[in-house]
Structures are given as C-alpha cells and as structure tokens.
C-alpha positions as CSV (number, residue, x, y, z in Angstrom):
1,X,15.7,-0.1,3.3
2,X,13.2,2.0,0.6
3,X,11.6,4.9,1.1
4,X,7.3,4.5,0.8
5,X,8.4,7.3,-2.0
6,X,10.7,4.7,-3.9
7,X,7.9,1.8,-3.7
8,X,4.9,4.2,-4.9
9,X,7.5,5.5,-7.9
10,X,8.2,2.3,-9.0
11,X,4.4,1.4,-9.1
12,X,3.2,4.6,-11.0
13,X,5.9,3.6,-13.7
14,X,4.3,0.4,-13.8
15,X,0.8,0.8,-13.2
16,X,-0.9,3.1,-15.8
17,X,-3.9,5.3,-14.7
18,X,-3.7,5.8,-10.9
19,X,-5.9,6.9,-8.8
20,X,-4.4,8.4,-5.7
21,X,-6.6,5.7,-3.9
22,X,-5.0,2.7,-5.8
23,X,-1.9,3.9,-5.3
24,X,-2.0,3.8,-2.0
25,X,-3.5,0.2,-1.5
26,X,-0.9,-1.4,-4.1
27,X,1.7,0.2,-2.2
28,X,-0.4,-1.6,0.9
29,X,0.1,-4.9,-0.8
30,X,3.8,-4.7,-1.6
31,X,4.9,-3.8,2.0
32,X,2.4,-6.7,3.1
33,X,3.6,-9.3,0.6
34,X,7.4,-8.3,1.3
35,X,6.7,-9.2,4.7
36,X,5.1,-12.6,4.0
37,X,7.6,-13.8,0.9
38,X,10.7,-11.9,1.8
39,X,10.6,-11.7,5.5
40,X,11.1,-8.2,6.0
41,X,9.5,-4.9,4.8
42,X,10.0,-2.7,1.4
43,X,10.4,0.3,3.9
44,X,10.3,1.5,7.1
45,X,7.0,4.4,6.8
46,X,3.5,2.9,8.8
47,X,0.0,2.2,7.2
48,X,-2.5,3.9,9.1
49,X,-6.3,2.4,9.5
50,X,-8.3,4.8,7.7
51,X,-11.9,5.2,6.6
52,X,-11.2,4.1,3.2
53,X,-8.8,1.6,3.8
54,X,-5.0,1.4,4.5
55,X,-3.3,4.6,4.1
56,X,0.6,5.9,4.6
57,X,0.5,9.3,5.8
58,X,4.0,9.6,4.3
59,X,2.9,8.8,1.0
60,X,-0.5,10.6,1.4
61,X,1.2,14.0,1.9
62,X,2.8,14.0,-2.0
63,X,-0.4,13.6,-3.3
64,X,-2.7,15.1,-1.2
65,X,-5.7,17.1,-3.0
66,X,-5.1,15.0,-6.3
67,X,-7.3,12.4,-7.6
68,X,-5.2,11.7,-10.7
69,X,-1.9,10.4,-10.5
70,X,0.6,11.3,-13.3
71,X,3.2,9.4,-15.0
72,X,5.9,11.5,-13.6
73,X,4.6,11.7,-9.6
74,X,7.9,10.9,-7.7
75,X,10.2,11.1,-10.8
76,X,13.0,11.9,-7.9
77,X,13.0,8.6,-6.1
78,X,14.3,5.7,-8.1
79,X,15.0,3.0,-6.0
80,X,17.4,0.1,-6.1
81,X,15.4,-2.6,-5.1
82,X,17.1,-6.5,-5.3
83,X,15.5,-9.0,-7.3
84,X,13.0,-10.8,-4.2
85,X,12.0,-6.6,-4.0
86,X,11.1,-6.7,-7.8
87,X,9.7,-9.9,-7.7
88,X,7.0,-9.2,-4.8
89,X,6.4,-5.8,-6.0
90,X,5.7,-7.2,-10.0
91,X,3.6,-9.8,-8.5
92,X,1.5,-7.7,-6.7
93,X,0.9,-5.0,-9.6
94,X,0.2,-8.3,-11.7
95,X,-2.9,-9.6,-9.5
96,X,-4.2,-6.5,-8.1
97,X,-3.0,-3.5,-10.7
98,X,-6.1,-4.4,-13.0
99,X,-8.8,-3.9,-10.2
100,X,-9.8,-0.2,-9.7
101,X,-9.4,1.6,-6.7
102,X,-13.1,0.7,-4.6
103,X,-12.3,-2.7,-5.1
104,X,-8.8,-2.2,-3.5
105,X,-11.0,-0.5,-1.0
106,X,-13.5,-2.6,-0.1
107,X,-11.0,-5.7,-0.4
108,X,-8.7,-3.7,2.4
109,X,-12.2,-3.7,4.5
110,X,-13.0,-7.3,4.4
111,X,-9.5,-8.0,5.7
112,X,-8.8,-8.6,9.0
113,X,-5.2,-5.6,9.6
114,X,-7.4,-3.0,8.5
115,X,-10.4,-4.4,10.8
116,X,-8.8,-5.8,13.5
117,X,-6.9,-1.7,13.7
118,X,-10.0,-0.2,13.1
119,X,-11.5,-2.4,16.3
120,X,-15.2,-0.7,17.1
121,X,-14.6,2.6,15.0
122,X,-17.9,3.1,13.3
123,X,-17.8,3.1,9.4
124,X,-16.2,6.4,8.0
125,X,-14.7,7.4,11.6
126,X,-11.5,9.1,11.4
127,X,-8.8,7.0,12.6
128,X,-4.7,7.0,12.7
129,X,-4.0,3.4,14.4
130,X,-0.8,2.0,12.5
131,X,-1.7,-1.3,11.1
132,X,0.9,-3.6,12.7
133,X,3.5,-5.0,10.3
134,X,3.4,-8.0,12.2
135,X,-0.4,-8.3,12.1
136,X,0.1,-8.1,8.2
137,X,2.5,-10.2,8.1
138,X,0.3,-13.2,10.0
139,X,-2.9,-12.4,7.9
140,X,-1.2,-12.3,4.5
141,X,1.4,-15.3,5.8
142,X,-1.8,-17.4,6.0
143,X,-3.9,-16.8,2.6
C-alpha cells in the first residue's frame, strides 16, 4: 500500500496550480474512488472532518503554512502505483482537477462522509473525526 505522500505527488505532477486546499480534496477523491472502483484504498493515512472539508493530517503537515503548492512538493515519493491505481487516480484529476479549490470545498460539504462525521458540529467548528473509509466507500459506491 501508498503512502498519502505518494498519492499527493503524483497529483501535483499532474495537476498544475495547487492550492494546498485542492490538493487535499483531490487526494480525498482518489482514496474515495479507489475504494468504490478498486475495492481497496490508495493508502492507509485517515481523512479527518474538518471545517473546510476533508483533510489528512498526514498530508497537511508537508504543507502546512503554504497556500501555493509547487511543482516540486514531494519530489521524494514516487510511487509505483498498478494500472486500476493510475486509472482511478487520472479519472479523478480529469473530472475534478479543473474545479478550484472552494468548489472542492463546498462539494466535500454537501456530501454526506464529511456531514454525516461532522454530525451537529456548528459550521467552522474544529473537529478531528476520521471520516470512515467504509462510509466513503457506501456514499461514493452509490453515485
């Protein structure tokens, strides 16, 4: 199994002009979409339900304090990902990759892993409830 690091490399080389936002919601949507069409996960590191949306913590400490995501973030994790891993993961940086960042957002909030986590939490509350992979897997499995 990948690293979160791998998956968010192979992204920003594929991706131009990340936010550290968008980043973190198309790594969202691989890890979800690998668990619909491929049946497991990308890797093993949890989304957590945060104010803005889905967040890894993992991945969130490499770029914290940066808005701006360069080309050569994460030069040091290639990964070698199978072709059904390279599939999902072009699939999902072909639909969502052209939307920017609030969208990705906003889209995260209308869903029901990052609501059904979030539960009662007032809008903007602070939270660190994992998102289930299973509960992903159920919501996504079904669109």
């Amino acid at each position: 199994m990948h690293s979160v690091l791998n998956v968010a490399r192979y992204v920003v080389e594929h991706c131009p002009d990340l936010t550290a936002m968008k980043l973190e919601k198309l790594v969202y949507y691989c890890q979800s979409w690998a668990l619909v069409w491929d049946g497991k996960p990308l890797f093993k590191e949890d989304f957590e339900a945060w104010a803005n949306g889905p967040v890894c913590p993992a991945l969130y400490k490499t770029h914290i304090h940066q808005f701006s995501i360069s080309n050569d973030f994460l030069k040091d994790y290639q990964g070698d990902f199978d072709e059904d891993e390279l599939e999902t993961m072009n699939a999902v940086i072909k639909f969502y990759g052209n939307k920017n960042a609030i969208y990705l957002s906003e889209l995260t909030h209308k869903e029901r892993p990052w609501k059904e986590t979030r539960g009662d939490l007032p809008l903007g509350s602070r939270s660190n409830k994992v998102i289930p992979e299973l509960l992903m897997q159920d919501y996504y499995g079904g669109l």
